[in-house]
C-alpha positions as CSV (number, residue, x, y, z in Angstrom):
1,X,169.4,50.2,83.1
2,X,170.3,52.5,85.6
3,X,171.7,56.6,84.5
4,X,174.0,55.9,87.5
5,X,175.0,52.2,86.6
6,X,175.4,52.8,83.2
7,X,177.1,55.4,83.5
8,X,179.3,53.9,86.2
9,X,179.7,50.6,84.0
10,X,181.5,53.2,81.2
11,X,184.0,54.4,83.3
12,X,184.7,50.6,84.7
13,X,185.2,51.6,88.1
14,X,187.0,49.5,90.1
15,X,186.3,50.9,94.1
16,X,183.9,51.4,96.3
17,X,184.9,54.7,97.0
18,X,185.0,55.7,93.0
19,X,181.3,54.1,92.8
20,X,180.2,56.4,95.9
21,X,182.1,59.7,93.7
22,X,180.2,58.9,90.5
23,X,176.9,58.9,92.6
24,X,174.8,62.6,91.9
25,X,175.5,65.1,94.7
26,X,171.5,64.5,95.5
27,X,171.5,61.2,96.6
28,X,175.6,61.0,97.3
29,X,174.9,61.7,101.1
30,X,172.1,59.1,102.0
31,X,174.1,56.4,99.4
32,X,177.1,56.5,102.2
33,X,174.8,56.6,105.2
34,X,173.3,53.1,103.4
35,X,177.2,51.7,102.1
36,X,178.2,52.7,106.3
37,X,175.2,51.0,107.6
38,X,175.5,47.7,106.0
39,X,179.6,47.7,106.4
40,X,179.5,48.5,109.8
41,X,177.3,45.8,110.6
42,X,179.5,42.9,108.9
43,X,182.7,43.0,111.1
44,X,185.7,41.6,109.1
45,X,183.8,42.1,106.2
46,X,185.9,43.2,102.6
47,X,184.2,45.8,100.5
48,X,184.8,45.3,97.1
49,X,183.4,45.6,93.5
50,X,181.3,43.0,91.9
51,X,178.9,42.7,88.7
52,X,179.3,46.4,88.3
53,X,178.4,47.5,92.2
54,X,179.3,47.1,96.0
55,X,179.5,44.3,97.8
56,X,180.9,43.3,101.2
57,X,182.5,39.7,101.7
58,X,182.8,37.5,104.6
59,X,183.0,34.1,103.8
60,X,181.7,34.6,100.4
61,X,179.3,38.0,99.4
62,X,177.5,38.7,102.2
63,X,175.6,41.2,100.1
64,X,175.4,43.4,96.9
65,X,174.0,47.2,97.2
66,X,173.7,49.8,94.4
67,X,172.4,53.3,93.8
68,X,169.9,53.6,90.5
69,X,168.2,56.8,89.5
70,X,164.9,56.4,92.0
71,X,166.1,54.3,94.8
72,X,168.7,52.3,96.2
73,X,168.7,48.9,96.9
74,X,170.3,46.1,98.6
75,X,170.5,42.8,97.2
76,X,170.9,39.8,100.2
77,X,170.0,36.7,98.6
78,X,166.9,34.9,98.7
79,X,166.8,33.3,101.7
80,X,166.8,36.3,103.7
81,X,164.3,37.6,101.6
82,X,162.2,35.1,102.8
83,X,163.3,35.7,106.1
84,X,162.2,38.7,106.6
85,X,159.2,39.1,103.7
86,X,156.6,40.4,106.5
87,X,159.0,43.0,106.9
88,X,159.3,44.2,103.9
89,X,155.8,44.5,102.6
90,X,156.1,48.6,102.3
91,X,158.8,48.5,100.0
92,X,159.4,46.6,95.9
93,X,160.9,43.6,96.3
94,X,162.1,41.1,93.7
95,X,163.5,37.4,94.4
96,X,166.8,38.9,94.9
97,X,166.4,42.6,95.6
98,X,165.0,45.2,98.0
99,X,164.7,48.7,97.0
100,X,164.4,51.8,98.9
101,X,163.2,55.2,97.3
102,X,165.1,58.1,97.3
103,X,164.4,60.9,99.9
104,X,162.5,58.3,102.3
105,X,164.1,57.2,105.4
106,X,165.7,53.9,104.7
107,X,164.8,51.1,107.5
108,X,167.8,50.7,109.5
109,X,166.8,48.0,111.9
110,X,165.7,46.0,109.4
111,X,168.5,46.4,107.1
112,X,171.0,45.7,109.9
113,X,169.2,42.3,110.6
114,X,168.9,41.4,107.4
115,X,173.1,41.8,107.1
116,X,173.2,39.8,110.5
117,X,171.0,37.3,109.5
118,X,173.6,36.9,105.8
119,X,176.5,37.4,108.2
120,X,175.6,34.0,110.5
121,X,174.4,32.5,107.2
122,X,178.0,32.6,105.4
123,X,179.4,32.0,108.6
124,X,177.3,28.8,108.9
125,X,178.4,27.8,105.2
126,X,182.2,28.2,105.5
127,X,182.0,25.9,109.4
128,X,180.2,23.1,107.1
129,X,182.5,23.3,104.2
130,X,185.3,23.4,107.3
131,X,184.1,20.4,108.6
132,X,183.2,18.4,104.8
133,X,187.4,18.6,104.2
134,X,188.0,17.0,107.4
């Protein structure tokens, strides 16, 4: 686990904004350029707090983020790993994850697509349940 998670998981924190404060100075900075990134890319979009880090929802969680001790990473669901899995051949991936090392420029383009590509997927999901409850 995570020094920053588990550390943040002790205190129980409840915001985004007290996540962001419990981040080390040293990687505080690019954290907030990464949490303004993908918020300002999901317009309407909540913040909020769930299984322990940020999230943003729009017709359900659009995505999870979270800082851990050697990278940060951004957690978008599978499909849109599979999306965009040529794209993301220079960094670890998981089924469900997408991490970025600390103190390496973090891909902007492609994260921004990637919470475009969630963004149209929710919206997408919410229209079809819309139209099931007709």
């Amino acid at each position: 686990m995570s020094l920053y998670i588990s550390r943040m998981k002790d205190t129980k924190l409840k915001t985004v904004d007290a996540y962001i404060k419990a981040i080390p100075a040293a990687n505080r900075k690019a954290f907030e350029e990464f949490h303004q990134l993908i918020i300002a890319n999901i317009p309407g979009g909540e913040s909020c707090m769930s299984y322990g880090m940020p999230a943003v929802k729009l017709h359900g969680i659009v995505v999870y983020y979270a800082c851990w001790e050697k990278h940060m990473a951004i957690y978008p669901m599978p499909s849109a790993l599979k999306e965009f899995a040529s794209q993301t051949n220079a960094f670890v991936t998981s089924k469900s994850t997408i991490q970025f090392p600390h103190g390496k420029a973090i891909p902007k383009k492609l994260i921004k697509d990637i919470v475009k590509f969630r963004v149209a997927e929710n919206k997408l999901k919410a229209e079809m349940k819309k139209i099931k409850a007709r």
